[in-house]
N, C-alpha and C positions, 0 to 999 in steps of 0.2 A: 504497910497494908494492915488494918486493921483486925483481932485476933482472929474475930470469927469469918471474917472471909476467907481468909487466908488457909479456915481448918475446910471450909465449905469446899473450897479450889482446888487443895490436893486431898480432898480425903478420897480415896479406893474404895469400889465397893468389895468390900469384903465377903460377900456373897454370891457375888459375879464370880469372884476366885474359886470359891467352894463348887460354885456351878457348873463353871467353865475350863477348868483347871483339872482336867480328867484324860485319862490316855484314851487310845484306841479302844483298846480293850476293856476297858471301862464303860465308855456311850454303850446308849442304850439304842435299840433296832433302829435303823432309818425308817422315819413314815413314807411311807409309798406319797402321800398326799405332798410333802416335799420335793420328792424327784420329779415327781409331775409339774411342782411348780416353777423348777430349776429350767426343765426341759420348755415348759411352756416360755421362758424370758431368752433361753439362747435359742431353740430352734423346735417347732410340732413335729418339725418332721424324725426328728430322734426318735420318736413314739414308732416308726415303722419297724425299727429293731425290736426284735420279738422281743429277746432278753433283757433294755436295757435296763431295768432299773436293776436288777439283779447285776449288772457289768457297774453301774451307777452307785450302787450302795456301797462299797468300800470308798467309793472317791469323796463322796459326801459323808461319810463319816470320819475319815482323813481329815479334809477342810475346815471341818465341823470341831474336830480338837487342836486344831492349829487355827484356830483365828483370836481364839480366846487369849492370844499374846497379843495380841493387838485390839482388843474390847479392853484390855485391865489399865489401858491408856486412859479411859473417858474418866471424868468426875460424877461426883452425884448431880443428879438435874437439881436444877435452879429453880425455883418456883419464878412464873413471871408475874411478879405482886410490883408494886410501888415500893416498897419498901427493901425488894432484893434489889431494886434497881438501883434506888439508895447508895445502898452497901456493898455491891459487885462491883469492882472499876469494868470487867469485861462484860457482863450483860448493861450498865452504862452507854460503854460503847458500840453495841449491837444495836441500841436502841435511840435515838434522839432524845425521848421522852417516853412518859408512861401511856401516853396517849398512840404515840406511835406504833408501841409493842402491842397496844389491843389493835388495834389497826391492822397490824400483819397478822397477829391469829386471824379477826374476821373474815381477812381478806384466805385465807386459807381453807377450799373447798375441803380438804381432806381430813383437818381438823372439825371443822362446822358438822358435814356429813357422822364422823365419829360422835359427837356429843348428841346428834338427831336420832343417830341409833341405840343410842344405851343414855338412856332420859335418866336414869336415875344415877349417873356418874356425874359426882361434882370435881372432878379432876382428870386429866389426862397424863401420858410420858410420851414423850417421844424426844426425836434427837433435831436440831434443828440446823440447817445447814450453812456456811455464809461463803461468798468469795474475799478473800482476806488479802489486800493492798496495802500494801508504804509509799504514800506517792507525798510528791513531792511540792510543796504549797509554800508560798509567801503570807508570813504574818510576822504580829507585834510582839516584842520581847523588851523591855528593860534591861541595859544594861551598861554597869556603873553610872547610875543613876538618871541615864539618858535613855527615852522610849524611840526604839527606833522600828518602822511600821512595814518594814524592806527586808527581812529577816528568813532565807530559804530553810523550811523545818520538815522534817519526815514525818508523818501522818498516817498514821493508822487506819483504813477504813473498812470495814466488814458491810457487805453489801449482797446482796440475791439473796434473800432470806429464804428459806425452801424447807418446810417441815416434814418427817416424813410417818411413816401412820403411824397413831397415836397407841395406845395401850392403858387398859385400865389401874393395873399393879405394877410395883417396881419386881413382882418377880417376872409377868410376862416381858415386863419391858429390857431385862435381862436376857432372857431367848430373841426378844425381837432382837436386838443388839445383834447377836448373831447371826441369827435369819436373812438383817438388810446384808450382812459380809457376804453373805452364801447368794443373795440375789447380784450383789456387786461383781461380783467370779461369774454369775451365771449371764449377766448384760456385755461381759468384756469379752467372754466367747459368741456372744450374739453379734457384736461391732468385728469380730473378728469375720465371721460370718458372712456379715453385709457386708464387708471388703471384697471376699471372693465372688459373690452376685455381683457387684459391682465390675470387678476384675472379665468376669465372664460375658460381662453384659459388652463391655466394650472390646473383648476381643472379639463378639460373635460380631458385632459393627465393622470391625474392621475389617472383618473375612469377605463380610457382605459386600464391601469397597471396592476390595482387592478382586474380588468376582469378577464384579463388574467393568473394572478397568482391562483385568486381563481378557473379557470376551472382544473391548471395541477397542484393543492392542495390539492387534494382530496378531500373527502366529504366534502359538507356546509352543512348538516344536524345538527342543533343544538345541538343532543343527540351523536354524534360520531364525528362532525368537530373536528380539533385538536386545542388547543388553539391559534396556528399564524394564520386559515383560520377563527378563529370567529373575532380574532383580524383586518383581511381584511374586515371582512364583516359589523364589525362595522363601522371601515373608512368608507365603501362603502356606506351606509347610507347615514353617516355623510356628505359625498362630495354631495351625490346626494341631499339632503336639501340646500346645498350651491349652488349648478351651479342652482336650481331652482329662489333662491332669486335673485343669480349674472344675470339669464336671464331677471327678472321681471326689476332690476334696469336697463336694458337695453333696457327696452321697448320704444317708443318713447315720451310716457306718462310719464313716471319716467327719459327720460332724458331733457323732458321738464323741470322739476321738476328740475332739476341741474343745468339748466340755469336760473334758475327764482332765485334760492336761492343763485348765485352768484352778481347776480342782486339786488336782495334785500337788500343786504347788502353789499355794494363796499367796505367800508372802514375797514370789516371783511377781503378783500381779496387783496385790493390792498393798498397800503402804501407808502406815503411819505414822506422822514427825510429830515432835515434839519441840515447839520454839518459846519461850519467852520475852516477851518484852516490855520494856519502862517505859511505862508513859505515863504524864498527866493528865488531867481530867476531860482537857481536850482532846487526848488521843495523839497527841506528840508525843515522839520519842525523846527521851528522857534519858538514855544513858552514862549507867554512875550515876545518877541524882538521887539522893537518900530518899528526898521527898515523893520521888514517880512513884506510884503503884506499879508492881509485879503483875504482868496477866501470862497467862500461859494457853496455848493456844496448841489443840488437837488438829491436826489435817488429815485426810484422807486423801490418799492419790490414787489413783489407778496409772498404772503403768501401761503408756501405749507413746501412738506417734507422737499425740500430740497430749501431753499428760492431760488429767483432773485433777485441779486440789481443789476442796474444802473445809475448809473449817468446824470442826462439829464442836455442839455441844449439849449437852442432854439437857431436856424443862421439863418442867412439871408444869400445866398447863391448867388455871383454875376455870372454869365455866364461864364463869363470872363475866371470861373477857369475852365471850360471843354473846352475850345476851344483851340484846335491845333495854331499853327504857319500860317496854310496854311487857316482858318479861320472854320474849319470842328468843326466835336467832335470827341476827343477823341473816341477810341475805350474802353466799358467799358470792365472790369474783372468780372467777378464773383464773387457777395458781398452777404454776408450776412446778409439778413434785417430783423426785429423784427419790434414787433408795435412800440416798444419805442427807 
């Protein structure tokens, strides 16, 4: 790999460290305007607790100094220029071409909307996100001095490009950094959330069922029911001790409770690997080939049934690429944005 890529790839920000790299007792007041925004992404109804952001404020300032081991993972953002694309093997293969990479900014309403409201930014940060693939393709390979076109090779591919909001300076984009973790904790208690709606929704279905079968069932009288309307009537119990529980964990007190505990423990819920791999210019793997380029690759999981990974990596985002011919913006598409 080439020197200055390779310093580009792994260099640290070393002021994310300074910034981030603070104990408890060190952060500074939680903003209320924060807790509100936490609460607004897992649940409104948290807001019914008279207390909470006061119950709220140790949790997020907790989370708030433990995520910062997992931000000191990312690199410095990349400019997306012609010429990083050049010299990056990993922004290379994020992108097809240079034409491509303006392509996806354009098409990104979140990026467009940001450069519409601050006219006089010729650059943007933000983290940009991809779903990251090895699959598995037939191509052409030389070898011992015969080209054979039947050749099964592993394949790199980085796909769902998703940016997420932009930021003017690398120091805001440093808090942002943090801020998307603290929304990621705050959406994982929110899906935790729409589980128990869900949960509740179809127990109250089934209760409604079970009604109805045991009225045109004949007797519930324990001493005459038949054995299928004891068998309902047992369920029917049963459900109703559960849609009780599923209502309490739905209270705004107990969904306080599911924010605090995603809170409490970030690194329970949100995760990030660090993988590397060789490949060629094609985005084959390459392992042991002196020749492959090194890429390293940041993911982000969230821990649930069915995981999230993506692949982040931070850009620096020139104007340049949403701007028409005629010197406007681009009309944006319809993109689909994540925290990360």
């Amino acid at each position: 790999m080439p020197q200055n890529v390779e310093g580009t790839e792994s260099a640290m920000w070393q002021f994310v460290q300074r910034l981030l790299g603070r104990s408890d007792a060190a952060l500074p007041k939680v903003d209320p305007a924060l807790i509100d925004r936490l609460v607004e992404i897992a649940s409104p109804r948290i807001k019914l607790v008279s207390n909470y952001r006061q119950r709220l404020a140790p949790m997020v300032r907790h989370a708030s100094s433990r995520v910062h081991l997992l931000e000191g993972k990312l690199s410095a953002p990349l400019p997306l220029t012609a010429e990083t694309w050049r010299q990056n093997p990993l922004l290379n293969l994020a992108f097809a071409n240079p034409e491509r990479m303006a392509a996806l900014v354009a098409a990104s309403e979140t990026v467009c909307q940001w450069f519409a409201a601050h006219p006089l930014a010729d650059k943007a940060f933000a983290v940009l996100a991809m779903a990251h693939d090895v699959e598995h393709r037939y191509g052409m390979e030389e070898h011992e001095g015969r080209v054979r076109q039947d050749v099964l090779q592993d394949v790199l591919v980085l796909r769902d490009h998703r940016f997420g909001e932009p930021v003017g300076t690398l120091g805001e984009f440093a808090l942002q950094a943090r801020l998307r973790a603290l929304e990621e904790l705050a959406h994982h208690a929110a899906r935790r959330m729409q589980g128990l709606e869900a949960d509740r929704s179809l127990i109250e279905n089934e209760i409604n069922t079970l009604r109805v079968a045991l009225r045109l069932g004949g007797s519930v009288d324990p001493l005459t029911a038949s054995s299928m309307q004891r068998q309902r009537q047992k369920r029917l119990d049963f459900l109703q001790e559960e849609l009780i529980q599923t209502r309490t964990a739905l209270e705004p007190d107990s969904q306080l409770e599911i924010l605090s505990a995603a809170l409490r423990d970030p690194e329970s819920q949100l995760r990030f690997t660090e993988t590397e791999l060789q490949v060629d210019a094609l985005g084959i793997l390459r392992s042991g080939d002196q020749t492959a380029h090194v890429v390293r690759l940041v993911e982000i999981e969230m821990i649930a049934d069915i995981p999230v990974r993506r692949a982040l990596l931070p850009v620096e985002i020139p104007r340049a690429l949403i701007r028409r011919d005629d010197g406007g913006l681009k009309e944006p598409d319809i993109f689909n944005i994540t925290a990360f």
